[in-house]
C-alpha positions in Angstrom: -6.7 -24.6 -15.6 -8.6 -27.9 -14.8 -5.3 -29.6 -14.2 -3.3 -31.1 -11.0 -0.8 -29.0 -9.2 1.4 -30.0 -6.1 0.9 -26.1 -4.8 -0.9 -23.1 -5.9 0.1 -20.1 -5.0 -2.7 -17.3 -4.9 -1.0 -13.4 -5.1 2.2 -12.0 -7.1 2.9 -10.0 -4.0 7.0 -10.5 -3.1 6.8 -13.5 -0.8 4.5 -15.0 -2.8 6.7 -15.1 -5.7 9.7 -16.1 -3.9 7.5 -19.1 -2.5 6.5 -19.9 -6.2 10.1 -19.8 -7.3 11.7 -21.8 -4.3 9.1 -24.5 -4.5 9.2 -24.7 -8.4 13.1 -25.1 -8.4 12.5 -27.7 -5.9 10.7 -29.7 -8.7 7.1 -29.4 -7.5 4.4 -27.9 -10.4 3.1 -24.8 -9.4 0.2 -22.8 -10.5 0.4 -18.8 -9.4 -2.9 -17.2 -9.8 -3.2 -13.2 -9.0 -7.3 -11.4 -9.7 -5.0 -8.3 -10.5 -3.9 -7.4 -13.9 -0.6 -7.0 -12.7 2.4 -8.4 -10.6 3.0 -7.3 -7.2 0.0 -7.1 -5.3 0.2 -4.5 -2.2 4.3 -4.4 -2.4 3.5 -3.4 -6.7 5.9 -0.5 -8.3 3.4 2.0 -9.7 4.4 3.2 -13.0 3.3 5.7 -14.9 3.3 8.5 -12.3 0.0 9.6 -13.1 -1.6 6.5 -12.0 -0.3 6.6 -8.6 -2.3 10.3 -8.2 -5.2 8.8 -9.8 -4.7 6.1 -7.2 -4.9 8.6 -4.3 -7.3 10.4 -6.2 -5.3 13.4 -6.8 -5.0 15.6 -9.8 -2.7 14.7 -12.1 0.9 15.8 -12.3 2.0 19.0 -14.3 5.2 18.7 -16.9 7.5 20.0 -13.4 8.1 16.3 -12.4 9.1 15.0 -15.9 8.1 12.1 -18.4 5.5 9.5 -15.9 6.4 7.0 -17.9 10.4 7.4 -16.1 8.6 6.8 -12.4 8.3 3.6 -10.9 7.4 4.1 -7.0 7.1 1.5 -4.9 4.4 1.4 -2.6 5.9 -0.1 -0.2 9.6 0.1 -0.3 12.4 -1.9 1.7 16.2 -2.3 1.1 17.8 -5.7 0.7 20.6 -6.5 3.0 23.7 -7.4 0.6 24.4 -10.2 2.3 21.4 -11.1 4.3 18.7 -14.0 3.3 16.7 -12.5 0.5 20.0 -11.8 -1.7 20.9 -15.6 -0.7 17.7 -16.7 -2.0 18.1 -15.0 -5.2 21.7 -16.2 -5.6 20.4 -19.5 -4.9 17.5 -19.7 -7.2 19.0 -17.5 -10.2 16.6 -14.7 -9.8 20.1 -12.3 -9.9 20.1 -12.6 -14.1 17.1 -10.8 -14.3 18.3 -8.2 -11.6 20.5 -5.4 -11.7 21.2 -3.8 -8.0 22.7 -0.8 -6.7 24.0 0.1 -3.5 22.7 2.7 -1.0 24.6 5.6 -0.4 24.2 5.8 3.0 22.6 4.4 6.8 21.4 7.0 9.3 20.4 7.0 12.9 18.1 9.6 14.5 19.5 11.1 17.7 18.9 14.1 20.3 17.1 16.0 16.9 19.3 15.2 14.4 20.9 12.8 11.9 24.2 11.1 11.9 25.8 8.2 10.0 26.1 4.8 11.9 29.2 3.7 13.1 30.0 0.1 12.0 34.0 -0.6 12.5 36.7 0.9 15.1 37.7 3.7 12.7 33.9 4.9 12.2 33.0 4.3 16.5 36.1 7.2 16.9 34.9 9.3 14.3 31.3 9.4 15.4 29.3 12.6 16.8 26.7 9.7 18.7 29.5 9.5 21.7 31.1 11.3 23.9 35.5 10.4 23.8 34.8 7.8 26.7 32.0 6.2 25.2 33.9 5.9 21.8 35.8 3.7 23.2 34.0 1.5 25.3 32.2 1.1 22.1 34.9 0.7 19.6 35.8 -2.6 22.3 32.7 -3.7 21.8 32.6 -3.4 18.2 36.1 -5.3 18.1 34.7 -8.0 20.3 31.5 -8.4 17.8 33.8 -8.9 15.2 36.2 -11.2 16.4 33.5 -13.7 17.7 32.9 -16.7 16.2 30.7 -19.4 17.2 32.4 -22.4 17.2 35.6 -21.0 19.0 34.9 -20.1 22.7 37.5 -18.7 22.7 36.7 -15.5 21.2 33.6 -15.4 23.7 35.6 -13.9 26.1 33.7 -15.3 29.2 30.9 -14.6 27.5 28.6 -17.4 26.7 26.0 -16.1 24.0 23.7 -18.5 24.9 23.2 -17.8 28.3 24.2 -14.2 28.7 21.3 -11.8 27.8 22.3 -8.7 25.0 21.2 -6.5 28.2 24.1 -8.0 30.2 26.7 -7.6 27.5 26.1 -4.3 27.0 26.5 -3.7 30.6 29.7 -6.0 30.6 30.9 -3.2 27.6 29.6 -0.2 30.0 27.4 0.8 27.0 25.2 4.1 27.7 21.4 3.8 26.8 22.3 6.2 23.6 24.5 4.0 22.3 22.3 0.6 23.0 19.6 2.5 21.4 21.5 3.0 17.6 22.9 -0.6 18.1 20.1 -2.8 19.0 18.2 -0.4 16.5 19.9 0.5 13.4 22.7 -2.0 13.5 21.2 -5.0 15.0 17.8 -3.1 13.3 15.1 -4.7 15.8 12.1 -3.3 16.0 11.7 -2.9 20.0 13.8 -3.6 23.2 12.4 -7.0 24.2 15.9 -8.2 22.5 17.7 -7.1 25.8 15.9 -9.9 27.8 17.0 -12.1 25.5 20.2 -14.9 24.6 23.0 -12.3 23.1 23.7 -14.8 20.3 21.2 -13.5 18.3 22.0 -10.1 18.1 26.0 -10.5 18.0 24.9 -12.5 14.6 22.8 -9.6 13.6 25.4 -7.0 14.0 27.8 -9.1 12.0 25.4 -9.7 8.9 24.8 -5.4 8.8 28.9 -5.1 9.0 29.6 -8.3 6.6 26.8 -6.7 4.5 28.6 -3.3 4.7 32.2 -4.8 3.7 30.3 -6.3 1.0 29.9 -2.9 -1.4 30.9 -0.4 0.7 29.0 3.0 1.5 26.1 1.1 3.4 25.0 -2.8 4.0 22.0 -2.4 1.6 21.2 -2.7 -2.4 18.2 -2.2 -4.2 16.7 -3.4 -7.2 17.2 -0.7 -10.7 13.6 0.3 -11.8 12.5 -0.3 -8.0 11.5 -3.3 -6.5 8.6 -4.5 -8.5 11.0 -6.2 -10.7 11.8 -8.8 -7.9 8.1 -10.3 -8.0 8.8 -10.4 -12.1 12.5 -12.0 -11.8 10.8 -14.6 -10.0 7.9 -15.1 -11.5 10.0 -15.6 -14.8 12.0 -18.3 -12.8 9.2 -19.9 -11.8 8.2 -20.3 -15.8 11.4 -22.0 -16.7 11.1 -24.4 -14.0 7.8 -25.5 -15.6 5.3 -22.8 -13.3 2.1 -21.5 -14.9 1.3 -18.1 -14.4 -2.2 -16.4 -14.9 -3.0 -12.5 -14.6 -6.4 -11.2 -14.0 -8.1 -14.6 -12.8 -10.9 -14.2 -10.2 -10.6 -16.5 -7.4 -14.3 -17.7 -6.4 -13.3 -20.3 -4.2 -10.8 -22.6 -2.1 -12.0 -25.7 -2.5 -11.7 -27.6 1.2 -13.1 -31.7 1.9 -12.7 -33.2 5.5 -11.0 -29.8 6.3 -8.1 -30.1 3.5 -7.7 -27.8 0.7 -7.9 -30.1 -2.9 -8.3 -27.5 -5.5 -8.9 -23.8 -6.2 -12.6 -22.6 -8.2 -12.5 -19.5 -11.0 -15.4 -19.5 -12.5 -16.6 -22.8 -13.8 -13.0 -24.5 -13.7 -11.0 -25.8 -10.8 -7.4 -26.4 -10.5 -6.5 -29.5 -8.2 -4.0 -29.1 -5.6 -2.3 -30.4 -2.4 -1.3 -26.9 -0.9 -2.2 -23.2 -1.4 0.1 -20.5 -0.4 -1.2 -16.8 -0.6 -1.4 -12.9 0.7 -3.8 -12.2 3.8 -6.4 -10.7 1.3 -7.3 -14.6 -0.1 -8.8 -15.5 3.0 -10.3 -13.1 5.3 -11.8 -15.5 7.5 -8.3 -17.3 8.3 -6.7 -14.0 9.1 -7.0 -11.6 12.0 -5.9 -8.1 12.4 -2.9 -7.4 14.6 -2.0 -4.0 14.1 -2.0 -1.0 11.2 0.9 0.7 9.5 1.1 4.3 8.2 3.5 5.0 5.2 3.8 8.3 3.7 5.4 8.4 0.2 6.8 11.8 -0.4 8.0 13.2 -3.6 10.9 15.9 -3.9 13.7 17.4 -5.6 16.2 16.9 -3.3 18.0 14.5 -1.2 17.9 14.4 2.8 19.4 17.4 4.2 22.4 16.3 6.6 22.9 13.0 4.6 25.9 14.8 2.2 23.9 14.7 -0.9 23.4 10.9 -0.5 21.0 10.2 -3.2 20.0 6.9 -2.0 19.7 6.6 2.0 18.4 4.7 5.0 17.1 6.3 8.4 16.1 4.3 11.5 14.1 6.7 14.3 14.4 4.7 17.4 11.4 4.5 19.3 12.8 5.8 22.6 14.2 9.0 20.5 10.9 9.6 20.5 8.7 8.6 23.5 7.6 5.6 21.0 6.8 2.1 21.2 8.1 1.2 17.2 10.9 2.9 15.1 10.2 4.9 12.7 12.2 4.3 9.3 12.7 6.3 6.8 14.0 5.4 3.2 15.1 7.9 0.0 16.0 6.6 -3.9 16.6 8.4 -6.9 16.4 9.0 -10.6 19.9 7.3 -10.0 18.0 4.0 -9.9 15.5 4.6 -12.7 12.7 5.0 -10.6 12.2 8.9 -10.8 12.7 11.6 -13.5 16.0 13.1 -13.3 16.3 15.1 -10.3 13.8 13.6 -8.5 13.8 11.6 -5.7 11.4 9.8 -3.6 11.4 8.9 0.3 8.7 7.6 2.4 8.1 7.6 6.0 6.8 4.6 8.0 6.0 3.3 11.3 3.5 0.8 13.2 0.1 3.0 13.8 0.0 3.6 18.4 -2.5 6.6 18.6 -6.2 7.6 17.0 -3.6 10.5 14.8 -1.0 7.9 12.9 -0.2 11.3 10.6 1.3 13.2 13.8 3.6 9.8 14.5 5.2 10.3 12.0 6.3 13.5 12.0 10.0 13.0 13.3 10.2 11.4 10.3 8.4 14.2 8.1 10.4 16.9 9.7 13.9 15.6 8.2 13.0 15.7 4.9 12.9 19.2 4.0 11.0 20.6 1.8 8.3 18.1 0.2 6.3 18.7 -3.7 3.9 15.9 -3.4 2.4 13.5 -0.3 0.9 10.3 -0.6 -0.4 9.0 3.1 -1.5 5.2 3.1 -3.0 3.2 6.2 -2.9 -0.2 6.2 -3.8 -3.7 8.1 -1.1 -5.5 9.4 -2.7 -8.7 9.1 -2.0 -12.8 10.4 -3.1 -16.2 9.9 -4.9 -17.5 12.9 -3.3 -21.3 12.5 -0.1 -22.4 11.4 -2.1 -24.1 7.7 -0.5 -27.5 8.4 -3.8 -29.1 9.2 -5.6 -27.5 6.0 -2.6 -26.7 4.1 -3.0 -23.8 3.7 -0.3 -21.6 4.0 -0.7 -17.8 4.8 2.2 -14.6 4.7 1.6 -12.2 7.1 1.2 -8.6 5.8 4.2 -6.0 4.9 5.6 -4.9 8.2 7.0 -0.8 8.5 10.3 -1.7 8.7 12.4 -0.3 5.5 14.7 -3.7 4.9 13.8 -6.8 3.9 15.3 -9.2 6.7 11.4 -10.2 8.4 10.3 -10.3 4.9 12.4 -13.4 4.2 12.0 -14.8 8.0 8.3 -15.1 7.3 9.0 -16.8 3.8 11.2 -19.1 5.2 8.8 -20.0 8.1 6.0 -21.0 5.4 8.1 -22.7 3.1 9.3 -25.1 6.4 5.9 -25.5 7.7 4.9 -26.3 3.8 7.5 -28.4 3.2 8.7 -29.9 6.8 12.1 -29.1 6.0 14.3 -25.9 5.9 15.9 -23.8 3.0 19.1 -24.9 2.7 21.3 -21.7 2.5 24.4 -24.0 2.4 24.0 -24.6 -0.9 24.4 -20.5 -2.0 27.7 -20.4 -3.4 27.8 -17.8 -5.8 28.1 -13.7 -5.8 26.2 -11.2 -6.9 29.5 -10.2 -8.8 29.0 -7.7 -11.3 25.7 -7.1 -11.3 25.8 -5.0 -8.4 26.7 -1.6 -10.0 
C-alpha cells in the first residue's frame, strides 16, 4: 500500500465505483479502499436471505421463502433509465460485458386512490383513465409538441422559447389541469417537487423526451435493471477498474486522511500510508466534512405476489405524487422478481420510500404500503441523507452525497458527474458513447 496514487477512492458504494472506473479509464492510478468485507457499501445486495433478518435482527426465515442462497435484495434499490446517463456511462466505459439487464414490466402513477399506467405517446394519452375526453386531448397536443421539439430548430418551438418560458407557463399555454401536471412533472419528467414550474421549460421538455426515448428503447417501460440485482454494478466496475491498472483492497481500516497546509497527500491504515493527490468517498469517511440535510425511510417488503392493479407485472415502478397526498416529496414505490434472479421462484420483493416530513416516517408511507396487498415479511430502514459542506476543490477531497428516495437512478449519476467535473475541471464527455446495449438487454 505504501505506494503513489493520482486518486483514492475510499467506499465500494455505486458512485464510488463508477468514480473509480471513469477516472481509471481516463489513465489516472487509482487505489479503492472499502473497511467492509464486501462491495457495495449502503447501496450492497444482501445475499443469503438469512443475513438480511439477522441484519434487522429478526428470526430467521422458515423453508416457505425458498433456498437463501437464490435472494439477493437490494437495500436500496433504483431502476436505470435505458437511455439515461448511468447506462451511457456503462456503454462508455465497458461495464455492460459484465452486466446482463432486463426491462421493467411496467411505470405507474398514483391518482385519486388508485393506480394507473402512465401515458407516454398520443395512442397511450387517449387510452388513459388519468383524463377526462377534453383533457386527453389537450394532453395528447402536448405530448406531440414534446416530441416534435428539437433544440436547434426553433422552429418546432412553436412560439415557445424554452429558455425563457417557465414549465408553469407551458402547461398553461397546453390548458393542462393540475392532475395532469401532477403525473407529468412527476412520473414522466420524475422530479421530486413543483419548484420545476418556476423554472426555464427546457429542462423538463428534455426530461420528458429521455423517459419516452428510454421507453422506445425496450418497450413495456423506460427502465432496466441489473440480473441478480444491482450489487453487481459496484462489481462490474470494480472489475473495470482492475483492468485499467486499479487496485482494489476489501476489509482495510481507514485510520486517517492524511491533510498538510489544508491538502489531502495520502491516506493512513494502520502503519502504512498510501500517497495521493485526490480522495473521493461516501459521507461515512468523513463525518466532520458532512452535514445532515434530511432522513429517508425505506421499507423493503417481501411477498408472493405482484402489485395488484399492475396486470401481473412482475417487475414495476410507482411514483406517489406528493400533492396526491397532502405531501411535500413523492413517494416511489418499486417491485422485482424471481424473474431477475433476485428472489426464490414466486417471490418478489418491493420497497416503499420517501424523504422522512413528520416525528412518524412509518405512517408516510402508508399510501405506499396500502398498494401492495398482502405482505409476508417487513424490513423498515431510516437513514441520513447526508452532504459535503464544501465543494473539496480546496482540499481535494471530493464527497457523494447520500442515496436519495427516489427509485431511478438519474440524481445518482448527476451527483457523480458533478464530482468527477469538480475533480477533474472538465466534463464527462457523453459524445463519445456510441455503442448499444444490444443484446444484453434480455
Amino acid at each position: 500500500m505504501d505506494e503513489e496514487y493520482d486518486a483514492i477512492v475510499l467506499g465500494t458504494g455505486l458512485k464510488e465505483c463508477i468514480l473509480s472506473g471513469m477516472l481509471s479509464v481516463s489513465g489516472k492510478k487509482v487505489l479503492h479502499i472499502d473497511r467492509n468485507k464486501y462491495y457495495g457499501g449502503e447501496s450492497a445486495s444482501i445475499t443469503p436471505l438469512e443475513e438480511l433478518f439477522t441484519q434487522f435482527g429478526l428470526p430467521a426465515p422458515d423453508e416457505s421463502y425458498g433456498r437463501g442462497r437464490e435472494w439477493n435484495v437490494d437495500l436500496i434499490p433504483k431502476f436505470l433509465m435505458a437511455n439515461g446517463q448511468l447506462v451511457k456511462l456503462l456503454i462508455h466505459t465497458g461495464v455492460t460485458r459484465y452486466l446482463e439487464f432486463k426491462s421493467v414490466e411496467g411505470s405507474y402513477v398514483y391518482k385519486g386512490g388508485k393506480i394507473s399506467k402512465v401515458p407516454v405517446d398520443e395512442r397511450e394519452a387517449l387510452a388513459s383513465d388519468l383524463m377526462g375526453m377534453f383533457e386527453k386531448r389537450r394532453f395528447k397536443n402536448f405530448l406531440v409538441y414534446v416530441q416534435d421539439f428539437k433544440e436547434d430548430d426553433p422552429k418546432t418551438w412553436k412560439d415557445i422559447d424554452p429558455q425563457t418560458t417557465t414549465m408553469g407557463q407551458v402547461y398553461e399555454k397546453f390548458g393542462l389541469d393540475r392532475n395532469t401536471q401532477d403525473f407529468t412533472g412527476h412520473a414522466l419528467a420524475l422530479y421530486r417537487d413543483d419548484d420545476y414550474l418556476k423554472h426555464n421549460a427546457l429542462q423538463t421538455i428534455r426530461r420528458i423526451k429521455l423517459y419516452s426515448d428510454s421507453l422506445a428503447r425496450y418497450g413495456k417501460s423506460p427502465y432496466l435493471y441489473p440480473m441478480y440485482g444491482l450489487g453487481e454494478l459496484p462489481q462490474g466496475f470494480a472489475r473495470l477498474s482492475a483492468i485499467y491498472g486499479g487496485t482494489y483492497m476489501l476489509d482495510k481500516p481507514v485510520d486517517e486522511i492524511v491533510m498538510e497546509n489544508g491538502k489531502v497527500v495520502g491516506v493512513r491504515s494502520g502503519n502504512e500510508t498510501a500517497k495521493c493527490k485526490q480522495v473521493f468517498c461516501d459521507p461515512s469517511y468523513v463525518p466532520d466534512r458532512v452535514k445532515k440535510t434530511g432522513q429517508v425511510i425505506r421499507c423493503i417488503c417481501l411477498m408472493d405476489h405482484p402489485v395488484p392493479g399492475t396486470r401481473d407485472a412482475l417487475s414495476t415502478q410507482i411514483i406517489i405524487p406528493q400533492k396526491q397526498v397532502n405531501r411535500k416529496s413523492d413517494i416511489y414505490v418499486s417491485l422485482v422478481s424471481y424473474t431477475h434472479q433476485v428472489s426464490a421462484k414466486g417471490w418478489f420483493i418491493a420497497m416503499v420510500s420517501t424523504t422522512v416530513e413528520t416525528a412518524n416516517p412509518e405512517a408516510e408511507i402508508k399510501p405506499g404500503i396500502d398498494l401492495l396487498g398482502p405482505i409476508k415479511q417487513k424490513f423498515v430502514r431510516i437513514s441520513e441523507y447526508m452532504e459535503p459542506t464544501d465543494d473539496g476543490v480546496e482540499s481535494q477531497i471530493f464527497i457523494s452525497k447520500s442515496y436519495d428516495a427516489t427509485t431511478h437512478f438519474e440524481t445518482t449519476c448527476l451527483d457523480v458527474l458533478d464530482i468527477f467535473r469538480r475533480g477533474t475541471g472538465e466534463d464527462f464527455d457523453f459524445s463519445k458513447v456510441k455503442h448499444d446495449l444490444g443484446d444484453e438487454e434480455q
